[in-house]
C-alpha positions as semicolon CSV with decimal commas, in nm:
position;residue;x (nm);y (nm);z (nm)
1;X;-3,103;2,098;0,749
2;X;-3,012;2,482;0,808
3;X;-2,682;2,437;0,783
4;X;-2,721;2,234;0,458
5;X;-2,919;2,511;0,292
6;X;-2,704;2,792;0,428
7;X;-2,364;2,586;0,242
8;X;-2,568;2,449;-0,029
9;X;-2,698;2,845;-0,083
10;X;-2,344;2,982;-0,060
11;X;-2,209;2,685;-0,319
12;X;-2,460;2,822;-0,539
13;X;-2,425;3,221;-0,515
14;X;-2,005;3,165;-0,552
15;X;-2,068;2,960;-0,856
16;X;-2,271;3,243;-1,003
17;X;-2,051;3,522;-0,904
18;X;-1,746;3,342;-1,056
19;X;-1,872;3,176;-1,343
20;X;-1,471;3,136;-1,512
21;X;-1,349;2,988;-1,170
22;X;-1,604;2,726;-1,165
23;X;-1,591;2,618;-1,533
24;X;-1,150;2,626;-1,492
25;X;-1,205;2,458;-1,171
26;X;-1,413;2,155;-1,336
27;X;-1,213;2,123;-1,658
28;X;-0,823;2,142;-1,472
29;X;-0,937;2,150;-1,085
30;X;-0,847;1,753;-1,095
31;X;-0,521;1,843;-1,270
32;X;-0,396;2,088;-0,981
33;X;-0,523;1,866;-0,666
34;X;-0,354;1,540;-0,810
35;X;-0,008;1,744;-0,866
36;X;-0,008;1,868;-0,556
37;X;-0,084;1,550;-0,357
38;X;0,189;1,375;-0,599
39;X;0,462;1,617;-0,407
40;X;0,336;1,584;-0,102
41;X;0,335;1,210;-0,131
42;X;0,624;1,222;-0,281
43;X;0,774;1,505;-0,011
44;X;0,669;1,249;0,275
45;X;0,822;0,957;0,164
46;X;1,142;1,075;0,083
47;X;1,175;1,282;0,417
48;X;1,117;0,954;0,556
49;X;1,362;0,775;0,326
50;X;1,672;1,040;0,368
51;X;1,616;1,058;0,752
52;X;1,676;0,696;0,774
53;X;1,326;0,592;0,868
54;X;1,202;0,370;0,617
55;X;1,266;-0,001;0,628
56;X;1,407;-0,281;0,471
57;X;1,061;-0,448;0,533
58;X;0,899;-0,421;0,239
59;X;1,095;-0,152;0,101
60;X;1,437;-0,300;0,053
61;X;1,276;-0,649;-0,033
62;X;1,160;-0,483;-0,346
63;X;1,409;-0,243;-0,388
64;X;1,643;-0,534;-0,450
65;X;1,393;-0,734;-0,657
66;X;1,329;-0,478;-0,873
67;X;1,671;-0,380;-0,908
68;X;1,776;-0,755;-1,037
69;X;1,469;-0,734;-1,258
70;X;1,630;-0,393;-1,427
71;X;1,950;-0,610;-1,487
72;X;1,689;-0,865;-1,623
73;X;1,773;-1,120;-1,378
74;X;1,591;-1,325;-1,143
75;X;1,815;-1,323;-0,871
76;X;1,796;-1,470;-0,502
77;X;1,673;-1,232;-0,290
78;X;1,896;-1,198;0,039
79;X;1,656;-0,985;0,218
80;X;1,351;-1,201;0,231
81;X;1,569;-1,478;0,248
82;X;1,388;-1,656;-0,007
83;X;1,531;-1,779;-0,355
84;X;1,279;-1,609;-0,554
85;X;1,039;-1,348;-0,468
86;X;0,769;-1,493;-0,730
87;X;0,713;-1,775;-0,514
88;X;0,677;-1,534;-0,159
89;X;0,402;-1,314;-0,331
90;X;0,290;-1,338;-0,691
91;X;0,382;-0,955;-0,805
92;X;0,460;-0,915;-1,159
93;X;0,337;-0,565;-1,175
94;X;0,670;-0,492;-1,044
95;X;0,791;-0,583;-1,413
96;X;0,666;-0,231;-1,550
97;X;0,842;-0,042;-1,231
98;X;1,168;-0,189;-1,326
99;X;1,252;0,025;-1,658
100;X;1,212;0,316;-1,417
101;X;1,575;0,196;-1,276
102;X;1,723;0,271;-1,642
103;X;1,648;0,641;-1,552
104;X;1,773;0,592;-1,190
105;X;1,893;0,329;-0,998
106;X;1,831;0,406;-0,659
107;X;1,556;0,334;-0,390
108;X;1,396;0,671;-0,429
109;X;1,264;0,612;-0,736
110;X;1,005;0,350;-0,589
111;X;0,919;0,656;-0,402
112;X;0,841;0,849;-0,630
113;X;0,655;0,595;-0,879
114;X;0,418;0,484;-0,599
115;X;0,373;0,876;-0,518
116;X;0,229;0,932;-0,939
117;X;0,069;0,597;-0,930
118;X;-0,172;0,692;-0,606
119;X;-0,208;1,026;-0,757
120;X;-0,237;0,978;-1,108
121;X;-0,563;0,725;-0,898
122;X;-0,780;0,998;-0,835
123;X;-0,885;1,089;-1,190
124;X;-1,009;0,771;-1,279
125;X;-1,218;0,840;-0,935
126;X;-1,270;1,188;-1,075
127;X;-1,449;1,099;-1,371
128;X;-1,674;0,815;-1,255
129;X;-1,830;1,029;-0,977
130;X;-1,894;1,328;-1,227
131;X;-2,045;1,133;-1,478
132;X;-2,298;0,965;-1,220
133;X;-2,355;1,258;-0,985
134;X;-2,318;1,527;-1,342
135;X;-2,110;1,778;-1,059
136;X;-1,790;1,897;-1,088
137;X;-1,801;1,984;-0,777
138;X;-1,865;1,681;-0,598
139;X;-1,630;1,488;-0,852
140;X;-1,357;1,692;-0,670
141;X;-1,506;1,615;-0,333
142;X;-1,499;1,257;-0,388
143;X;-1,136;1,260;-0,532
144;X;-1,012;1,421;-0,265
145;X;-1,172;1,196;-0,029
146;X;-0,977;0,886;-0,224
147;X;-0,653;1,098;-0,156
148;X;-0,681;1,188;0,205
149;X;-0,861;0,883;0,337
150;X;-0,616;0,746;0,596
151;X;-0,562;0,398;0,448
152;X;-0,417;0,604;0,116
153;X;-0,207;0,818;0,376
154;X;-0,121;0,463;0,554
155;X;0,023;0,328;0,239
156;X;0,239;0,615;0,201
157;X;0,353;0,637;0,538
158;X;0,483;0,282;0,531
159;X;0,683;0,316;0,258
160;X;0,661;0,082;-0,078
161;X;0,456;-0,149;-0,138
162;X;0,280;-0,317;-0,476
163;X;-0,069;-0,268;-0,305
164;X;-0,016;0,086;-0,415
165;X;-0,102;-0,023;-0,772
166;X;-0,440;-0,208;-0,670
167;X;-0,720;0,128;-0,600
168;X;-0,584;0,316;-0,941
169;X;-0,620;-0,010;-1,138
170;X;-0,925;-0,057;-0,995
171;X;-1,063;0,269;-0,989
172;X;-0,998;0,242;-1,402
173;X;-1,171;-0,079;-1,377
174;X;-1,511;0,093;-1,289
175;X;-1,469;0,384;-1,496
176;X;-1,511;0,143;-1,799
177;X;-1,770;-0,068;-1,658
178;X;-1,937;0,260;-1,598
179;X;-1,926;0,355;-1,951
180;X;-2,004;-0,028;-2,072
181;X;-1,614;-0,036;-2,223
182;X;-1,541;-0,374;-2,224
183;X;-1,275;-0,388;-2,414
184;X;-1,093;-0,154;-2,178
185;X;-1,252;-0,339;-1,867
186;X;-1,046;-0,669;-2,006
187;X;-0,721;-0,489;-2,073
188;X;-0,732;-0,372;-1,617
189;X;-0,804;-0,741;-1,520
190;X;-0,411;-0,827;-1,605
191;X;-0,285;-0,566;-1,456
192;X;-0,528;-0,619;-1,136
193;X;-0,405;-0,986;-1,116
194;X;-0,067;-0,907;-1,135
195;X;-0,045;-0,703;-0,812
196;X;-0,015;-1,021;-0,618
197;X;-0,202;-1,353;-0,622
198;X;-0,493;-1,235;-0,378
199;X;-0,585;-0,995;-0,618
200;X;-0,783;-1,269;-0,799
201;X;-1,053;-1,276;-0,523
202;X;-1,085;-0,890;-0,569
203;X;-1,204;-0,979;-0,964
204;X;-1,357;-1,323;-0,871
205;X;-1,611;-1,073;-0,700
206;X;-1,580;-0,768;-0,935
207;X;-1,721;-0,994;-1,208
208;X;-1,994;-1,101;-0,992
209;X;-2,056;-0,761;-0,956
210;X;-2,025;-0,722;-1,334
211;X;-2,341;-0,973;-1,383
212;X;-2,553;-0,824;-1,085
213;X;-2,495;-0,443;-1,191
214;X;-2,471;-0,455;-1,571
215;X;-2,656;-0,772;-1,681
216;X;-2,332;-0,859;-1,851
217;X;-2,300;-1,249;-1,782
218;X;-2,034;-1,299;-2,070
219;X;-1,803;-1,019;-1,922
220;X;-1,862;-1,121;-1,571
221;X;-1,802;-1,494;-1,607
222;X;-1,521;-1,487;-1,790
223;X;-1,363;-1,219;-1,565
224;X;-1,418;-1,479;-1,225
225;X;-1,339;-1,778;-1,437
226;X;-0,986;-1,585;-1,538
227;X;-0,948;-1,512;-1,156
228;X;-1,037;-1,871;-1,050
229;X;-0,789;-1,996;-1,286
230;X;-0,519;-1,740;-1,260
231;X;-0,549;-1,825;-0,863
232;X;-0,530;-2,209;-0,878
233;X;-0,235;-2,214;-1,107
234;X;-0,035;-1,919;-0,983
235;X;-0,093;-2,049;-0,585
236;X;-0,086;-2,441;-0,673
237;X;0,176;-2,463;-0,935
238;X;0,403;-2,131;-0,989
239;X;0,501;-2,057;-0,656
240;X;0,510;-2,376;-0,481
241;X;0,767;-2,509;-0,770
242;X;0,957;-2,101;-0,667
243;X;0,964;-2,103;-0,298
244;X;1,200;-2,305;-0,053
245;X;0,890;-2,542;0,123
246;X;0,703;-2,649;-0,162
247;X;0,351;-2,497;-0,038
248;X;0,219;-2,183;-0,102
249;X;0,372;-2,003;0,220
250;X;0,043;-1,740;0,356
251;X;-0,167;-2,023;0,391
252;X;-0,041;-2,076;0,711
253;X;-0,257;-1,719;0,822
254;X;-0,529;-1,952;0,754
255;X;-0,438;-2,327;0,874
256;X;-0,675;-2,288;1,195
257;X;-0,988;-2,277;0,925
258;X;-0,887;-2,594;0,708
259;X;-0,565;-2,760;0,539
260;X;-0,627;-2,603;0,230
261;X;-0,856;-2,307;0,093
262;X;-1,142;-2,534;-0,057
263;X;-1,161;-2,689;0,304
264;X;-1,133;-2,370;0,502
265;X;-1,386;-2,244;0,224
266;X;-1,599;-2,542;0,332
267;X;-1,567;-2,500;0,686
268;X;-1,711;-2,149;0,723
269;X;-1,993;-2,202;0,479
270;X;-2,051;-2,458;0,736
271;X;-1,976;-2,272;1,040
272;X;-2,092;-1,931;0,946
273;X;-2,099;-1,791;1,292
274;X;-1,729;-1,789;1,276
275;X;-1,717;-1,538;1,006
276;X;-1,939;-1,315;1,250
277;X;-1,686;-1,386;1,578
278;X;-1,409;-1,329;1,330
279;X;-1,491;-1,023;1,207
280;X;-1,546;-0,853;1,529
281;X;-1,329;-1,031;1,786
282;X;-1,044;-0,996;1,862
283;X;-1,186;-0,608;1,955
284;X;-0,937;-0,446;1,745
285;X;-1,116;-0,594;1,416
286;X;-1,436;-0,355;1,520
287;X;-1,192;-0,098;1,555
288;X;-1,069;-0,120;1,263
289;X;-1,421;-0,157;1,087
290;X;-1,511;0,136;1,260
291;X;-1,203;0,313;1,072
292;X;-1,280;0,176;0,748
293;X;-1,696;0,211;0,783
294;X;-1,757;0,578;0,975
295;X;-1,556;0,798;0,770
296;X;-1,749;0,734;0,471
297;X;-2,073;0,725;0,693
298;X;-2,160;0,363;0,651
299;X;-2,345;0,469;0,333
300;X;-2,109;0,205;0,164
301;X;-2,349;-0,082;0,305
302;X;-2,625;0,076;0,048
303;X;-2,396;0,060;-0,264
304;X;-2,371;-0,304;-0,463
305;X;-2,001;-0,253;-0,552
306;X;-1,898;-0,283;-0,187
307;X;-1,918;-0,613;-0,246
308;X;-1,577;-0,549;-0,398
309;X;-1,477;-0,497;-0,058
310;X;-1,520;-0,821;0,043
311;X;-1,217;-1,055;-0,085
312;X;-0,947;-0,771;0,092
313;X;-1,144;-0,692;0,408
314;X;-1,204;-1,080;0,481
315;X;-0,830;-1,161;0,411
316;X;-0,739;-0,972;0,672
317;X;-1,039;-1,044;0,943
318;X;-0,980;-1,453;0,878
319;X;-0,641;-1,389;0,931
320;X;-0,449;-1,506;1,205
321;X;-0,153;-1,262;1,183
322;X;-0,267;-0,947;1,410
323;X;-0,057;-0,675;1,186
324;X;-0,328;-0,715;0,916
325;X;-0,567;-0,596;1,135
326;X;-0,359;-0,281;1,237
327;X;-0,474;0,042;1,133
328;X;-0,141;0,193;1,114
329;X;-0,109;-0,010;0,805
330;X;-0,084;-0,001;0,383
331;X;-0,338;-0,349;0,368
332;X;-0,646;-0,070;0,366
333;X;-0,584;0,177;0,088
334;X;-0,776;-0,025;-0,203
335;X;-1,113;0,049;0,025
336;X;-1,112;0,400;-0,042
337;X;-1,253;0,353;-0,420
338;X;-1,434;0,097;-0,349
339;X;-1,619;0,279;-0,115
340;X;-1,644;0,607;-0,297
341;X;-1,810;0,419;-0,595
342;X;-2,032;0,201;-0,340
343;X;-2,156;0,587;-0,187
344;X;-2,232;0,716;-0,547
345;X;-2,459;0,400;-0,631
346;X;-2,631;0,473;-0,273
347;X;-2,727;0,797;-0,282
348;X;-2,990;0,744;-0,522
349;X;-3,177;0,481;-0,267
350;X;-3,125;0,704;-0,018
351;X;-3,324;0,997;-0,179
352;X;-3,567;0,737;-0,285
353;X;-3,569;0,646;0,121
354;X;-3,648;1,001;0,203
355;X;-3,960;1,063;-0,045
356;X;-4,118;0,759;0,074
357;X;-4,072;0,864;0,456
358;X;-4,196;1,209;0,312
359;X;-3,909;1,419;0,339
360;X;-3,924;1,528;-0,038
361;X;-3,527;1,676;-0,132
362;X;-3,386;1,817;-0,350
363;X;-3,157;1,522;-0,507
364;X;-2,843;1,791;-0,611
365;X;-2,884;1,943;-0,244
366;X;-2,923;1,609;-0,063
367;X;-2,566;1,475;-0,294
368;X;-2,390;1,774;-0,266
369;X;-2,426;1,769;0,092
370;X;-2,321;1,435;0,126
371;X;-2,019;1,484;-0,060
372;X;-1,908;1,742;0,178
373;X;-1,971;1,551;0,477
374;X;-1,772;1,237;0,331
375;X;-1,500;1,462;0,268
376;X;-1,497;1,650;0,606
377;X;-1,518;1,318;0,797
378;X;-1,175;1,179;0,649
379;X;-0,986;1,452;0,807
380;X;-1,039;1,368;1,192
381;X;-0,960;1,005;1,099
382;X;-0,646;1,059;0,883
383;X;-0,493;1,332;1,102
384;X;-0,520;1,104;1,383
385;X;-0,240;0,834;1,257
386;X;0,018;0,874;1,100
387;X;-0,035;1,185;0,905
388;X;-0,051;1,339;1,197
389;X;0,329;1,378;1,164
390;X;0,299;1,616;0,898
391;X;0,224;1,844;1,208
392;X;0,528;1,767;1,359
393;X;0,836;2,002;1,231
394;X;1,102;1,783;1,340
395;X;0,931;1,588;1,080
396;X;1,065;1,851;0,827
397;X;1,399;1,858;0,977
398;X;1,769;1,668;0,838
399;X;2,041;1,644;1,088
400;X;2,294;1,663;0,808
401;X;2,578;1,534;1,021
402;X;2,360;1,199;1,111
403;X;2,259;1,191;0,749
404;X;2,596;1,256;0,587
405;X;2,790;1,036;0,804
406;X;2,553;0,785;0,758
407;X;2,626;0,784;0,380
408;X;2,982;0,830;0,403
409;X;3,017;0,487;0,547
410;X;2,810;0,340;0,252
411;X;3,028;0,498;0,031
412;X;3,327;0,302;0,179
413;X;3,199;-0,014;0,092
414;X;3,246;-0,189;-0,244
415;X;2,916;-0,262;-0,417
416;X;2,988;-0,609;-0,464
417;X;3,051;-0,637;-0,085
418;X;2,813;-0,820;0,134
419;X;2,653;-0,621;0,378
420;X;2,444;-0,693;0,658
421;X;2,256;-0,374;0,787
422;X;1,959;-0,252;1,040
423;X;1,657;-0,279;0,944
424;X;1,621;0,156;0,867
425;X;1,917;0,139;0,668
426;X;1,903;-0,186;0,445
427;X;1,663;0,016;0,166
428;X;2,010;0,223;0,111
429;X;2,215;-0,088;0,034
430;X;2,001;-0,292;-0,146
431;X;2,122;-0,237;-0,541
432;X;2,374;-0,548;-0,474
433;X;2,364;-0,925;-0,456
434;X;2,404;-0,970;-0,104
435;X;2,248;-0,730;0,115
436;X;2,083;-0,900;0,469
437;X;1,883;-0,741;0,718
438;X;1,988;-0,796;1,070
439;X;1,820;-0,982;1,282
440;X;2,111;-1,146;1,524
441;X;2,275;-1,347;1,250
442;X;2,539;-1,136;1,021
443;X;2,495;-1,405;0,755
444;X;2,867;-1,435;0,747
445;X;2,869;-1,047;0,547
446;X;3,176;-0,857;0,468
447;X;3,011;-0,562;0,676
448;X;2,766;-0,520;0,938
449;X;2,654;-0,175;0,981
450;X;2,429;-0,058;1,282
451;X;2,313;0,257;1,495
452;X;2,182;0,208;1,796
453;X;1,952;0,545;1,728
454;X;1,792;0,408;1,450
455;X;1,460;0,176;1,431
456;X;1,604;-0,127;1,632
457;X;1,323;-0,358;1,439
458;X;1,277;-0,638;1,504
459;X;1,470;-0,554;1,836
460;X;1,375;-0,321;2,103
461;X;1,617;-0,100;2,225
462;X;1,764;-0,306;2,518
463;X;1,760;-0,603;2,304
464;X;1,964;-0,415;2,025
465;X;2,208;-0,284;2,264
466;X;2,263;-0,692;2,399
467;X;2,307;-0,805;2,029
468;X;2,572;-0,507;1,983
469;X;2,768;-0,631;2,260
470;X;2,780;-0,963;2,110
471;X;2,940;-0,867;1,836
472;X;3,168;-0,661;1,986
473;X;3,347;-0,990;2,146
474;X;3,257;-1,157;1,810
475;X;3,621;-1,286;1,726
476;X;3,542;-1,252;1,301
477;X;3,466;-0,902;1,317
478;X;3,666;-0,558;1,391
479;X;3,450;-0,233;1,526
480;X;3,470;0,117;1,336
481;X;3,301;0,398;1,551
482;X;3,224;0,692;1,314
483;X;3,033;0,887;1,599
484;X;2,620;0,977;1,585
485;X;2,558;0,626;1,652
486;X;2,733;0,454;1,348
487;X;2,933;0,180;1,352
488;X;3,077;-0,054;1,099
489;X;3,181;-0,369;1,171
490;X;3,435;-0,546;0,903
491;X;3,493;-0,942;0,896
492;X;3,887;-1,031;0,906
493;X;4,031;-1,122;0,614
494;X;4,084;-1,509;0,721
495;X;3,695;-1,517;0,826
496;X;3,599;-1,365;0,495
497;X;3,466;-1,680;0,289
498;X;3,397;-1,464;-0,083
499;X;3,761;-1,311;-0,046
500;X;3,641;-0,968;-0,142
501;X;3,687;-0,771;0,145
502;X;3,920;-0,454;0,084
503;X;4,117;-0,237;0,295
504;X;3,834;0,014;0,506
505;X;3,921;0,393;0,474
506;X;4,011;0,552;0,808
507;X;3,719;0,658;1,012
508;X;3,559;0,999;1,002
């Protein structure tokens, strides 16, 4: 209590003594914080991208889907393997990123979208806070809270990935239901469903929350009936009729609860005790709960829009694939809104909890200090994965011979080549037709390029050095050592089926 008076008195004395700070601060504050987090985001992935440490998985799956939807084709896509990427995961949103190509055409500029879109997030979050706690102050708390939490840092550590798009939209969402805007509340749900076809559960529930909150049982209705339907057409008709098996494919994280979602639906309303067991076991679920739930000081469990939380947190815990319950991950950005906006709605019971257990507060002081604390607590939490590297200065660092020579063999080959890469350096190949990521199999490609230094995914080390030596004493290809770890493998010309291959520049 002390300390909260001592920092709540200091808050107010520097507010009085600099009057034009504090009324600049709350009018362009917002402004400055989300630029600056933009080139840092930014900055971060494109360190990662130009030291040859982001991945073909997810990055130069929709680096090459996007690219074919700039040309305005639907093309297959040859690093997912899969004929169209509509009917792996429903993500249409990727139909506004694709102008961004006509500017330029290169991997990077996914980068840099995501980067403004997870940015340009916090001023939606901003807004809403201010307007429910009337502080500037804490508004900028809370924003930067949405910006450093470590799910947000997650997403951009792993690269790309349409998830990106799902806390902004949805941040926007709740800024007009805050303000009873319904007409601008209908115009997010699109744009929500198009992320990807799970999204629908996220507004299934944020209509629910719509007629619990707001009284608003037209708006809330219609919003889950437009999910429910939306879901059962997209998931039961699109992409079964896109994909290779006929079935909508990520049911199969779910097969051990029921042959279909209305039975695995059925089968934990009638087993409920396995939603407990499967939220907690195996013991890396309460790990991660205790990620998601501490830093924001489990005050979300008082707020009614966590329920919000409950279609992406329980898509992951039901899950049978362990990487969605991996912290180092980009599944967990979309909580930090969620649970910003849950805290705001709490606070009010909780000063209501303190009068009646007569500890009388002042509500500003009691807010303002639990704004700070929210804030503070992200930073033990986010500095302790993977932005931990920004500590790092090799982090900062290009070895410009590794780099260039790296890009001087890409340069060799002819963009309507087929090239079969490494998993780190697929995501610089992928504006082309046929561009595979290796995994043992060269697909048959004109070129194979690999570097035993790089991420050996979904190898280890040894295993990447055995698979090398295979095709070394593979008869259809010729090696090209170009030193730092790069070589280039060409297929023959009588092995080459498309006929394409030309003659390879001598090596560096």
């Amino acid at each position: 209590m002390k300390l909260m008076d001592k920092l709540w008195g200091r808050f107010l004395s520097f507010r009085d003594k600099h009057p034009r700070f504090s009324s600049w601060s709350g009018r362009y504050g917002i402004f400055v914080i989300v630029l600056f987090f933009i080139l840092l985001y930014c900055m971060i992935s494109l360190l990662k991208h130009m030291n040859w440490a982001s991945h073909g998985w997810d990055l130069g799956i929709f680096d090459q889907y996007i690219w074919q939807l700039s040309r305005f084709e639907l093309g297959y896509n040859t690093v997912r393997l899969v004929p169209s990427l509509l009917g792996d995961h429903f993500h249409l949103i990727f139909i506004f990123v694709a102008p961004t190509f006509w500017i330029w055409s290169d991997a990077r500029m996914l980068l840099i979208v995501q980067a403004i879109v997870v940015g340009l997030g916090a001023i939606p979050v901003f807004y809403v806070v201010r307007y429910a706690l009337k502080s500037n102050f804490c508004a900028l708390c809370m924003a930067l809270t949405y910006l450093l939490f470590w799910g947000t840092m997650e997403l951009i550590f792993f690269d790309f990935h349409e998830l990106a798009f799902a806390g902004p939209i949805l941040a926007l969402s709740y800024f007009f239901i805050q303000r009873d805007k319904w007409v601008g509340f209908f115009l997010t749900i699109p744009f929500l469903l198009m992320i990807k076809e799970t999204m629908a559960f996220v507004v299934i529930f944020l209509g629910i929350y719509v007629v619990i909150s707001k009284r608003k049982w037209f708006e809330g209705v219609t919003t889950t009936l437009i999910a429910v339907g939306w879901f059962y057409v997209v998931t039961q008709r699109i992409m079964p009729a896109l994909s290779t098996g006929g079935t909508y494919f990520y049911f199969k994280y779910y097969s051990d609860l029921g042959k279909n979602f209305t039975s695995a639906g059925i089968h934990l309303l009638t087993h409920p005790w396995k939603i407990i067991t499967l939220s907690f076991v195996p013991l890396h679920k309460t790990k991660l709960l205790l990620y998601l739930f501490v830093p924001f000081l489990f005050i979300p469990f008082l707020g009614l829009f966590a329920i919000v939380a409950l279609p992406p947190l329980y898509e992951h815990l039901l899950s049978n694939y362990y990487p969605h319950w991996e912290i180092l991950r980009h599944y967990h950005a979309i909580f930090a809104p969620i649970f910003i906006f849950a805290c705001i709605e709490a606070f009010p019971r909780i000063h209501r909890f303190l009068i009646k257990r007569g500890r009388p507060m002042d509500y500003r002081k009691m807010v303002f200090a639990l704004c700070v604390a929210i804030l503070v607590m992200q930073i033990p939490f986010t500095f302790s994965r993977s932005a931990k590297t920004l500590f790092d200065p090799n982090f900062y660092s290009l070895d410009p011979r590794m780099e260039q020579t790296g890009y001087d063999i890409i340069s060799m080959i002819p963009p309507d080549a087929s090239v079969c890469a490494q998993d780190p350096v697929v995501p610089h190949l992928t504006h082309r037709d046929y561009i595979y990521q290796y995994d043992g199999s060269t697909y048959n490609a004109e070129y194979v390029i690999i570097n035993k230094f790089l991420d050996c995914y979904p190898f280890t080390n040894r295993v990447l050095v055995y698979e090398m030596d295979k095709l070394y004493k593979d008869p259809r290809y010729i090696a090209h050592h170009f030193g730092y770890g790069w070589v280039l493998f060409t297929i023959k010309p009588e092995y080459d089926i498309e006929g394409k291959l030309q003659p390879l520049p001598e090596a560096i």
